[in-house]
C-alpha positions in Angstrom: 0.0 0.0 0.0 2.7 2.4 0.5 3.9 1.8 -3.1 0.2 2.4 -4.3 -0.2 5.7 -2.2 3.4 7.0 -4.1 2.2 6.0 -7.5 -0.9 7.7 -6.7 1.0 10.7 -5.7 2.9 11.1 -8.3 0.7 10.0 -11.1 -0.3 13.5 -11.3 3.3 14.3 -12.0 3.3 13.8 -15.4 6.0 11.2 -15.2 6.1 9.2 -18.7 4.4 5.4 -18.8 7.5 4.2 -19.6 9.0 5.0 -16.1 6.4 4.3 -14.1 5.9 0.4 -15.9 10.0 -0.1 -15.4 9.0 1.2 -11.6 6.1 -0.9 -11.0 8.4 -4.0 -12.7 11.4 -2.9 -10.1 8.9 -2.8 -7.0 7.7 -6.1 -8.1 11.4 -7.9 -8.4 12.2 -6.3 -5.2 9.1 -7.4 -3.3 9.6 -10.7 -4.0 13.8 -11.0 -3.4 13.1 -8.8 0.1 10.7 -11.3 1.9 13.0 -14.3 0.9 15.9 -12.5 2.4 14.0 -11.1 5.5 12.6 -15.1 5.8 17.1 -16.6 5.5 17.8 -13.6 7.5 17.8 -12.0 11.3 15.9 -10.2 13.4 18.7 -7.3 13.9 19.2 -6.9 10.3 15.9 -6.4 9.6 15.2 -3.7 12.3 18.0 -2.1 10.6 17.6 -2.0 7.2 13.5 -0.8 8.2 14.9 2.4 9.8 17.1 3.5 7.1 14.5 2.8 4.6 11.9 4.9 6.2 14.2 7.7 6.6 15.1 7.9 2.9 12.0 7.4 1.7 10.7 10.2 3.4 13.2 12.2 2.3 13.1 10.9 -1.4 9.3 11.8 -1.4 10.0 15.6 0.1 12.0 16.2 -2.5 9.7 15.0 -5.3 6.5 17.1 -3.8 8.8 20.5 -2.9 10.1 19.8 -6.9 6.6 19.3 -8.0 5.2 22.1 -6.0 8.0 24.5 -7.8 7.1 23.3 -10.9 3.3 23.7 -10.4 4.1 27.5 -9.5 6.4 28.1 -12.4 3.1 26.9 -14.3 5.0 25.0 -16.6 3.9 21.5 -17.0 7.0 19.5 -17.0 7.1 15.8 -17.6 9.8 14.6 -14.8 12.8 12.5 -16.2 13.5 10.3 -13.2 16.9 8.3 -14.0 17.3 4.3 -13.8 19.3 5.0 -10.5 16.3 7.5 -9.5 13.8 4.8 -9.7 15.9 2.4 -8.1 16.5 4.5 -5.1 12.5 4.6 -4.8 11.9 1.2 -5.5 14.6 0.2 -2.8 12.8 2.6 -0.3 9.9 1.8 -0.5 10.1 -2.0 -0.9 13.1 -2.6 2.1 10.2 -2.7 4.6 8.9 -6.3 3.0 12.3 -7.7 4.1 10.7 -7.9 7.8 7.8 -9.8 6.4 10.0 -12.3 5.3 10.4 -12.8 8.8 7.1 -13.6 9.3 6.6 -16.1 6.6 7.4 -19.1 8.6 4.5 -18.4 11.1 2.4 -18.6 8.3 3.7 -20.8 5.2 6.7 -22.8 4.4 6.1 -22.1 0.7 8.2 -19.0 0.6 8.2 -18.7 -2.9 4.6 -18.9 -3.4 4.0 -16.2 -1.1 6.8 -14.2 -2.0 5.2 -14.8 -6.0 1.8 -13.5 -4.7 3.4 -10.0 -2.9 5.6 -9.4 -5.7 2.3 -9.8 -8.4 0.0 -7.6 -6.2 2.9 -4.8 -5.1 3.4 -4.8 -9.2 -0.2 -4.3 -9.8 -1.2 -1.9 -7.0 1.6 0.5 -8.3 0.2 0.4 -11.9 -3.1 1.1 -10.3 -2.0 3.9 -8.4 -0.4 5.4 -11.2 -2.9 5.2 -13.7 -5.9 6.8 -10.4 -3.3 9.9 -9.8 -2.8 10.2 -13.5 -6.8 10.1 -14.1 -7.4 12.3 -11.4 -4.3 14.3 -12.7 -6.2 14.7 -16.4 -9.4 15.8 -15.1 -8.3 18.2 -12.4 -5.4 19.8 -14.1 -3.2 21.6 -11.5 -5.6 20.9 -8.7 -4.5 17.5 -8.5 -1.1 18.0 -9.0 -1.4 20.4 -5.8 -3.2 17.6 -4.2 -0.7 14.9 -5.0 2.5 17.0 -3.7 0.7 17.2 -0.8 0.1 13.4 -0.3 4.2 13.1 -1.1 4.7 15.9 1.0 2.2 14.0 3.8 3.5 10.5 3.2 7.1 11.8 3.3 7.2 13.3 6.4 5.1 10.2 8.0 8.0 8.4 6.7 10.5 10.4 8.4 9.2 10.2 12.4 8.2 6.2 11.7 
């Protein structure tokens, strides 16, 4: 979910499909190699890894609602070019947290692939479908939306950094 509240967030950006399907792809790899780690793996590196993640997540997504919050004032509609290392750095932030539900995978299954399958297909999905709700609302409310989805960055990034 917090992949699909980003995508939602910046779908409204005016990021390019291209982007945000390599994104979506990245998240999903990622969410299925982080729980099988977090399942081989220990406690103390997981509590670890989770508080660095938050903290630069929150202040990846600062930066992208103060840039889009510029950019909306400049009234110039930019298309943002996020680099390959750009979306990584995203993807890794907000997908680091499912290494400690690795850990809780033997409580529930000893099929660690299957269920690592499953998250990775539905984290995939839910940040298309994020994407393409901000970028709807982002077409019919023009500017209003965009104001709205730096907001929810702004909001969400913040959240991330006291977490």
């Amino acid at each position: 979910m917090d992949t699909f509240s980003l995508c939602l967030g910046i779908g409204s950006l005016n990021i390019s499909k291209n982007k945000i399907l390599l994104f979506s792809i990245i998240v999903g790899i990622l969410h299925f190699i982080m729980p099988l780690a977090g399942a081989s793996l220990g406690n103390n590196i997981a509590i670890l890894l989770q508080l660095k993640s938050k903290l630069l997540l929150g202040i990846v997504l600062i930066f992208l609602a103060i840039k889009s919050l510029i950019d909306i004032f400049k009234d110039s509609p930019n298309i943002y070019n996020i680099s390959l290392y750009g979306l990584l750095i995203l993807a890794i932030s907000v997908s680091i947290d499912s290494f400690s539900t690795g850990l809780g995978l033997r409580a529930i299954t000893n099929n660690y692939i299957l269920a690592s399958s499953i998250f990775s297909v539905f984290s995939c999905l839910f940040s298309i479908l994020g994407y393409i709700i901000g970028s709807y609302f982002g077409k019919k409310c023009g500017s209003y939306a965009s104001l709205i989805g730096s907001f929810l960055l702004l909001v969400l990034g913040i959240a991330n950094l006291f977490k």
